[in-house]
C-alpha positions in Angstrom: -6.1 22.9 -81.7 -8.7 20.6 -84.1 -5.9 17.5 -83.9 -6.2 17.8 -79.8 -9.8 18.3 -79.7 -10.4 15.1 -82.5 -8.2 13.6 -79.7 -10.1 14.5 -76.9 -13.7 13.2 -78.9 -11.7 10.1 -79.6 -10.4 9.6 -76.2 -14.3 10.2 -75.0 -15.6 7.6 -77.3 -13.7 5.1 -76.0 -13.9 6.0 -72.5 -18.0 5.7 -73.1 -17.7 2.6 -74.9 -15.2 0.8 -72.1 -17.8 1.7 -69.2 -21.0 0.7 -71.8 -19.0 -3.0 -71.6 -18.4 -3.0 -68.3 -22.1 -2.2 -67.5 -23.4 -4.7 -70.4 -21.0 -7.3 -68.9 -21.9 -7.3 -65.0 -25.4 -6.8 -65.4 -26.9 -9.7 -63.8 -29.3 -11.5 -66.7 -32.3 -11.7 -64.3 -33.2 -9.0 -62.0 -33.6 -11.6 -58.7 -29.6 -11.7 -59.2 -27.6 -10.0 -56.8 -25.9 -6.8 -58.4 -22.2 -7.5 -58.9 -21.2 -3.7 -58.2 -21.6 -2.0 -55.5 -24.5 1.1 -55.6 -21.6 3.6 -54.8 -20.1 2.3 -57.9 -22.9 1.8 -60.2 -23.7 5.9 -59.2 -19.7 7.0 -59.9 -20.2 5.1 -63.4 -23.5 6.9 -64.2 -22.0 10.1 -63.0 -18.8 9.8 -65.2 -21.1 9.1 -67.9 -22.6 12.0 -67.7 -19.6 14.0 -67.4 -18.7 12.5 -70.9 -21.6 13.4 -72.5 -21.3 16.7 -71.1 -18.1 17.5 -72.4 -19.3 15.9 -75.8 -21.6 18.5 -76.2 -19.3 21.1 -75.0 -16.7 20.1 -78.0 -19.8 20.1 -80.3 -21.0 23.3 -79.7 -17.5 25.2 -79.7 -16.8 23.6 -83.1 -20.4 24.6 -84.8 -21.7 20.7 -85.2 -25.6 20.5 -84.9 -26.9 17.7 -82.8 -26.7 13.9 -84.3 -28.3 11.5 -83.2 -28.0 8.1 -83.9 -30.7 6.3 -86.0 -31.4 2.9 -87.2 -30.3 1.6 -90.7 -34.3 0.7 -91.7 -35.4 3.9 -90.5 -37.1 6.2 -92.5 -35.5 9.7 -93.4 -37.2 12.5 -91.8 -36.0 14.8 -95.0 -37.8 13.5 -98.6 -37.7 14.0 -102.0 -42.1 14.6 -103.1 -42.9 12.8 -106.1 -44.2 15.4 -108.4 -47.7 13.7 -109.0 -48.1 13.8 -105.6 -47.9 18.2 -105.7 -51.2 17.3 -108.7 -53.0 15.4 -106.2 -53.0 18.7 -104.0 -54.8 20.7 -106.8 -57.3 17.9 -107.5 -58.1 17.9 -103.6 -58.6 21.9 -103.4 -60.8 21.6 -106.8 -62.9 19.0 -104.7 -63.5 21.2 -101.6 -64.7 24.1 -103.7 -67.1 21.8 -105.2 -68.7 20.7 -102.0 
């Protein structure tokens, strides 16, 4: 059952990405233009949308992924490695406040 559900994630993907083009494509490039979908179709699109994304998370959850997100390249990891001089620097600070 893994093969149909990497099938079914795939199959998701690609369904998300097609209506992502066809949303980046029609959108008009100044607001004054005229919408070139309908609002009854704009609404199924965010609808099915939202069905994806729902059964993404469903497949997520049943196979034990956590939640990713996406992030940028240049973005700074939330998880770090602490210099050790840095763990000193805490001692010297405590040292300080007893002082005072």
């Amino acid at each position: 059952m893994v093969d149909g559900n990497t099938k079914e994630q795939e199959i998701l993907m690609v369904m998300r990405k097609v209506l992502a083009s066809i949303i980046k494509d029609t959108t008009p490039e100044f607001k004054t233009m005229k919408h070139p979908l309908s609002g009854s179709t704009i609404e199924d699109i965010r609808m099915c949308l939202t069905l994806i994304a729902a059964r993404e998370r469903e497949l997520a959850e049943a196979a034990n992924v956590t939640e990713s997100r996406p992030y940028y390249s240049d973005e700074k990891a939330k998880i770090g490695a602490v210099p050790v001089s840095d763990i000193g620097g805490l001692e010297k600070e405590k040292k300080t406040e007893n002082e005072q």
